[in-house]
N, C-alpha and C positions, 0 to 999 in steps of 0.2 A: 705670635708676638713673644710671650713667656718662651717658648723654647731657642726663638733667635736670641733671646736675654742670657739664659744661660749658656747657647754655645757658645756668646763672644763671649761669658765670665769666664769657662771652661779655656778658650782661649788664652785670655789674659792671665790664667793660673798658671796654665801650660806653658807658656814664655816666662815666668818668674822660676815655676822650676828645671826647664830646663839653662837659665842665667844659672843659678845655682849649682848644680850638676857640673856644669861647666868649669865654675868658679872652682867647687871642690878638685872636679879631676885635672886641672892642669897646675894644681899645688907641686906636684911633683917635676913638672919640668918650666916651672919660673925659671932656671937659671941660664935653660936654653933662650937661645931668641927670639925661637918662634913661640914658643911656652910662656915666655912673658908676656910676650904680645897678646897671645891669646889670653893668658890671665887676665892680662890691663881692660881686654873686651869684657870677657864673661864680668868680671867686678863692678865696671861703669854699670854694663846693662842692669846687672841687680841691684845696685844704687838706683840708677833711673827708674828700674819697673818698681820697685819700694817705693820710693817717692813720687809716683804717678799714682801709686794705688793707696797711701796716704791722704794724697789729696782728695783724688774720687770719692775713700770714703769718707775723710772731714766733711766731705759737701753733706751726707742724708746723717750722719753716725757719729760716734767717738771708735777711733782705731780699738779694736782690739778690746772694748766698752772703757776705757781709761777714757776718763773727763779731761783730754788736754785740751787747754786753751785756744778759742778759735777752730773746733773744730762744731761737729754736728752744727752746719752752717743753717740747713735749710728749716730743721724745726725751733731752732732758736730766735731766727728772723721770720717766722712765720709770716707775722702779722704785719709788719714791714715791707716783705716781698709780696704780700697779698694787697696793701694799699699803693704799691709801685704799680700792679699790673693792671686795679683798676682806674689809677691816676691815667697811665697807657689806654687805656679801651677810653675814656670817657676824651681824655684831652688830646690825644694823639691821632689812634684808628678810628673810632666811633663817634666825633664830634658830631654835636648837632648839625653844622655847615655841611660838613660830608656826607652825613644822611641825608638831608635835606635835598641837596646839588644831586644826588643819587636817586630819590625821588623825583624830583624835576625831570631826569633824563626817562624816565618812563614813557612808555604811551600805554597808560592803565588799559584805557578801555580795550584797544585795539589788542590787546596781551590777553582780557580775560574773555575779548567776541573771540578769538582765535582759539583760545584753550576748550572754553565750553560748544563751540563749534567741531572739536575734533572729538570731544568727550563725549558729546550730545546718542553719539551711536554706539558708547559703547555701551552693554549688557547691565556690567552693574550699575553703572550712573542711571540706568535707565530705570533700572529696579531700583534702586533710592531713592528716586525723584520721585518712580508711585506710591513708595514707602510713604516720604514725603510729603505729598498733597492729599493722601490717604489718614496719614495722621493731624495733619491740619483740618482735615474735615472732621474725625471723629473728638479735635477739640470744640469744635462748634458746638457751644452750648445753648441748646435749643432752648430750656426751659429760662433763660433771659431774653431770645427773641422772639417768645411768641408773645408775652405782654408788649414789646415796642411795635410787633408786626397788627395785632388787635386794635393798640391807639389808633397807630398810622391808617390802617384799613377805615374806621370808623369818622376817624377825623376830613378823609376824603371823600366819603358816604355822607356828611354831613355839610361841606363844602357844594356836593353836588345840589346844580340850582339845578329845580324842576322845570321853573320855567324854558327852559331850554328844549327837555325831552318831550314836555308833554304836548307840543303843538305837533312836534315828530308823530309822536304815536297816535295823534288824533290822524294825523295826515297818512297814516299806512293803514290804520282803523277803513278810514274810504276808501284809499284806494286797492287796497285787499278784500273791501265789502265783507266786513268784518260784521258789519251792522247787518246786511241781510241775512249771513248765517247764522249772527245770535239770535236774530226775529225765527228762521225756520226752526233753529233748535228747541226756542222757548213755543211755538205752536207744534212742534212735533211730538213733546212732552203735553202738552194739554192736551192734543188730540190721544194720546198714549191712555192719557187719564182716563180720558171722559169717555174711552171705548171699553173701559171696565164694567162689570157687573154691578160690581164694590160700587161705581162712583153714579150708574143710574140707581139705584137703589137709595143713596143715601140723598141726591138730588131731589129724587122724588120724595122723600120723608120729608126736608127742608118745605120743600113747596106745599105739602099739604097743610104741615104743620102754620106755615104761613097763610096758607088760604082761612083756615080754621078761626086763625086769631086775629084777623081783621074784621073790625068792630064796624059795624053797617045799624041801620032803620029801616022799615022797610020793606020795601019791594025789592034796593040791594042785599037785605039782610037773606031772604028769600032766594033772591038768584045767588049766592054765593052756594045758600044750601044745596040748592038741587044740583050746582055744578061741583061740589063736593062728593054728593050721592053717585054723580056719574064717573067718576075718576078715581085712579086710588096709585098707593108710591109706582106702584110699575110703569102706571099710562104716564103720568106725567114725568116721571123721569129717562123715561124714553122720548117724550115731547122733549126736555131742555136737555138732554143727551145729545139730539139731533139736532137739535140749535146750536147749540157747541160747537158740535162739529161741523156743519153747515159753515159755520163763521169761520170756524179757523181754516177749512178747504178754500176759502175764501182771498183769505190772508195768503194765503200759501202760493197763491196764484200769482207770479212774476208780472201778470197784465192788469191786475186788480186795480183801480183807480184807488180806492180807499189803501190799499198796499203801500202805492206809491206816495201818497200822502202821508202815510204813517211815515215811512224813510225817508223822508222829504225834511218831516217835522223832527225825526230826529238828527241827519246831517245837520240842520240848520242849528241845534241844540249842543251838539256836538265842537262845532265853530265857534259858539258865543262861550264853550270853555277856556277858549283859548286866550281871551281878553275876560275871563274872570276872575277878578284875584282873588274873591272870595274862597274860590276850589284851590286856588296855587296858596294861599292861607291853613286851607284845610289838608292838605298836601302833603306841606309841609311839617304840620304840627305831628300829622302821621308818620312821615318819615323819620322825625327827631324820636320821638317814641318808640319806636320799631327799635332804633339803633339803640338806644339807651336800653331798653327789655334786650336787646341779642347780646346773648354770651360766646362768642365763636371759640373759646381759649383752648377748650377741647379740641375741637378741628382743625384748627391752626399748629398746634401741638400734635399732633396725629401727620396732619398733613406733612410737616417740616420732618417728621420724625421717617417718615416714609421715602420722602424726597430724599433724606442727608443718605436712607441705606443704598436705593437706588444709583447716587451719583458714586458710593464709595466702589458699588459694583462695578457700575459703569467706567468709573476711571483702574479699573484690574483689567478691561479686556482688552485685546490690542488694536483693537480699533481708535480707542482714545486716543495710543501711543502714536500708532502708525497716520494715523488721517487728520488729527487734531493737535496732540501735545509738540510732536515733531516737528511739522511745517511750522505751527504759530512759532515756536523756539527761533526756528530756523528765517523764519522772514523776521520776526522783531530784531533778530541780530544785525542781518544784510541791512535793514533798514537803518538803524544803530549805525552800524560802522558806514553808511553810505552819506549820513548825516553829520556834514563838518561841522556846524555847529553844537551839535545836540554831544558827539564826542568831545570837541573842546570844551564844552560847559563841564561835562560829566567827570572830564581830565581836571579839569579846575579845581572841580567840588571834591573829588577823590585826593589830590594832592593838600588841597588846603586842610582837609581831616588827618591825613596820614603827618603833616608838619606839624598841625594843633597837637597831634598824640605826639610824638616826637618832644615836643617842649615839653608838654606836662609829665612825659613818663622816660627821659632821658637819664638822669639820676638813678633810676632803676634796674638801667643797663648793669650800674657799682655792685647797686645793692643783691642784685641776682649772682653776681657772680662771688661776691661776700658771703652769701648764705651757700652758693655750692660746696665753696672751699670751708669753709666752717664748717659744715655736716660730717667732713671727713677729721678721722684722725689722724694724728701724724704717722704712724705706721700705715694707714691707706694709702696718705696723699705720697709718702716718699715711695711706696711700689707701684704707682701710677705713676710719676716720674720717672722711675727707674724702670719701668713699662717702656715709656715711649721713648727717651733719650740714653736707657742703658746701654745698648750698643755700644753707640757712639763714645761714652764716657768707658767701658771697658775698652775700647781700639787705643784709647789716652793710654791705658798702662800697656797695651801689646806694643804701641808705639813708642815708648817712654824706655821698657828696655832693649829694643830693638834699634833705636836710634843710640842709648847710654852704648850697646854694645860697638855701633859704628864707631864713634866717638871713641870710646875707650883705647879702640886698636888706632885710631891716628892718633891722639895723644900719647900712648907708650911706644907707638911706631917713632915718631916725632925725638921721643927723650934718650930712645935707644937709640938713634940718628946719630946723636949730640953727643 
C-alpha cells in the first residue's frame, strides 16, 4: 500500500515536471505556431497540475507549511468530520431498524447447528473443547461440595423409614434360613468351646466349688460329702463337658424335635417384629444416632477428589471424544435442527437478546468509533488517509495537468484560429 502511495506521488511529480520542462523548452519557438501551441499546452498543464496539487494538499496540510486560509482542511475540521461520520454510522448505515431487520433475516440456530456440525471434526475445536471441559472440571471446587453432598447424604439417611426395610429383611432372614445358620454357628462355637481342656477344667472347678458350698443337715449334708470324696474338677468336668456337647449335637440335628421348636419359636418371634413398634421406635432412635455420631467429610472429600481426577483422565482419551462427546454433539444437534419448534423458540429467544443489546448498546457504535479516531494523532490519522485514498488523490493532480495540457492546446489552437 505505502509503495502504491508513493509510485502514484512519484507519478504526479513526474507530470508537474515534465509540464515545466515543456513550458521552459518551447520559450524559444512561441512565435512559431506550432511553438505557441505547444507552449499554450505545457502552461495550462502546469497551472492545472499546481492547482490540483494545491488543493490535494490544502485537504491534510498548509502548501509549502504557509498558514493560507482554508487550507489543512482535514485537521482543522477534525472533530467536525469525526461527528459527521458517526452522525452517518449511527443515523444512516448502522440504524437500529437496520440492524434489527438484519437480525430478523437470520436463521440463528440453523447458522450455528451447521457451523459447529462442520467444526465438531476438526482437530483443534476438538482439542479445545477437551481443554474446555477439562478445565470446567478442574474448577469444580470440591471442598464446597462435600459439605452440601454430607447434608444431602444424611438428610436422606434420615428420611429413610425403617419400617419399610425391616419386614424385607425379616422376610430374606427365612427365606435364606438365616436363622438356622446363626443357630449352627452359635452351637458350633459352643461345641468349639466346650471340646477344650481350658473349658472342662474350669467347668469342673465351678461345679465342685458349687457342690462344696451347698449348705445341707444331715444325711444330705453327709451324702453331698462322700459324693465330693468321690469326684474331683477332672470327673466332673468331663461329666458337664459331655453334657454340653450331647446337647448341642442334639441341636445340631436338622430332625431334632426340640431343634424344630427352637426355630419354630424364633420365626414366630421374628414375625411379631414386624408389627412391633417398640423395636421400629428403637430403630429408629439408633439410626438418628449413628447419623448424627458419622463424620463422612473425609470420605466424601477423598472420594469426590478421586472421582474429579479420574473423570479429567478419562475425558483426555479418545474414547470419550470418539464414542461419547462426538455422537451426543452430533445427535443433540440433528435433534435441535429436526425440532421446529424448539429452533423457532430458540430463533426467538436468540433475536430478542441480540435486539435488547442492540438498544442498550447502539450509542456505542458513536462512541467506539470516537475513541478510535481520538487515540490517533493528526499526523497518524492524515497518513492513514493518505494510506488508503492517496492514489486516487495523486491521479487528481497527474489528471489535473494532463487534462490543463489538453485544454491548453485547444484553447491557443482556437485563438491562433481567430
Amino acid at each position: 500500500m505505502v509503495k502504491q502511495k508513493n509510485k502514484s506521488r512519484y507519478l504526479a511529480t513526474i507530470s508537474l515536471i515534465i509540464m515545466g520542462i515543456g513550458f521552459i523548452a518551447t520559450i524559444p519557438l512561441q512565435h512559431s505556431f506550432w511553438g505557441n501551441i505547444l507552449q499554450g499546452g505545457f502552461e495550462a498543464g502546469l497551472v492545472g497540475g499546481l492547482a490540483d496539487w494545491f488543493a490535494v494538499t490544502a485537504l491534510f496540510r498548509h502548501p509549502l507549511g504557509i498558514p493560507i486560509p482554508h487550507t489543512a482542511l482535514l485537521p482543522k475540521n477534525r472533530q467536525r468530520i469525526t461527528t459527521g461520520i458517526i452522525t452517518m454510522l449511527e443515523n444512516d448505515w448502522l440504524t437500529k431498524e437496520s440492524i434489527r431487520k438484519k437480525i430478523g433475516s437470520f436463521e440463528i440456530t440453523n447458522k450455528l447447528v451447521d457451523i459447529i456440525t462442520t467444526q465438531v471434526s476438526s482437530t483443534t475445536v476438538q482439542k479445545n473443547f477437551i481443554l474446555l471441559i477439562q478445565h470446567l472440571i478442574n474448577k469444580v471446587n470440591i471442598a464446597k461440595l462435600t459439605p452440601i453432598i454430607e447434608q444431602e447424604l444424611k438428610t436422606k439417611l434420615n428420611d429413610w423409614d425403617i419400617k419399610k426395610y425391616v419386614p424385607l429383611l425379616i422376610d430374606q432372614v427365612t427365606e435364606r434360613k438365616y436363622e438356622e445358620k446363626t443357630l449352627d454357628y452359635i452351637l458350633k462355637e459352643i461345641d468349639d468351646w466346650a471340646a477344650k481342656d481350658s473349658t472342662k477344667y474350669k467347668l469342673g472347678g465351678m461345679a465342685v466349688d458349687a457342690v462344696e458350698n451347698i449348705k445341707a443337715d444331715g444325711f444330705m449334708q453327709f451324702a453331698l460329702k462322700s459324693f465330693s470324696n468321690l469326684v474331683n474338677e477332672e470327673k466332673l468336668g468331663n461329666i458337664i463337658q459331655s453334657l454340653i456337647q450331647k446337647g448341642v449335637a442334639s441341636y445340631r440335628d436338622p430332625y431334632n424335635p426340640n431343634r424344630k421348636t427352637l426355630l419354630l419359636h424364633i420365626g414366630h418371634k421374628l414375625e411379631s417384629i414386624k408389627s412391633d413398634e417398640k423395636v421400629y421406635t428403637e430403630l429408629s432412635n439408633l439410626k438418628a444416632h449413628l447419623i448424627n455420631k458419622w463424620e463422612p467429610h473425609e470420605q466424601i472429600d477423598n472420594l469426590l477428589q478421586e472421582l474429579k481426577e479420574k473423570v479429567i483422565h478419562y475425558v483426555s482419551e479418545p474414547a470419550f471424544l470418539n464414542n461419547f462427546l462426538i455422537p451426543f454433539t452430533l445427535d443433540s444437534l440433528n435433534e435441535l435442527k429436526n425440532n421446529t419448534e424448539k429452533v423457532t423458540a430458540f430463533d426467538t429467544w436468540m433475536k430478542s437478546k441480540l435486539s435488547d443489546f442492540v438498544e442498550k448498546n447502539h450509542s456505542k457504535i458513536g462512541k467506539l468509533v470516537r475513541e478510535n479516531l481520538d487515540r490517533l494523532d493528526d499526523k497518524t490519522l492524515i497518513n492513514m488517509v493518505e494510506t488508503n485514498v492517496g492514489k486516487d488523490l495523486q491521479w487528481i493532480r497527474v489528471n489535473g495537468a494532463v487534462c490543463g495540457f489538453l485544454i491548453g492546446l485547444i484553447l491557443v489552437g482556437i485563438r491562433a484560429f481567430f
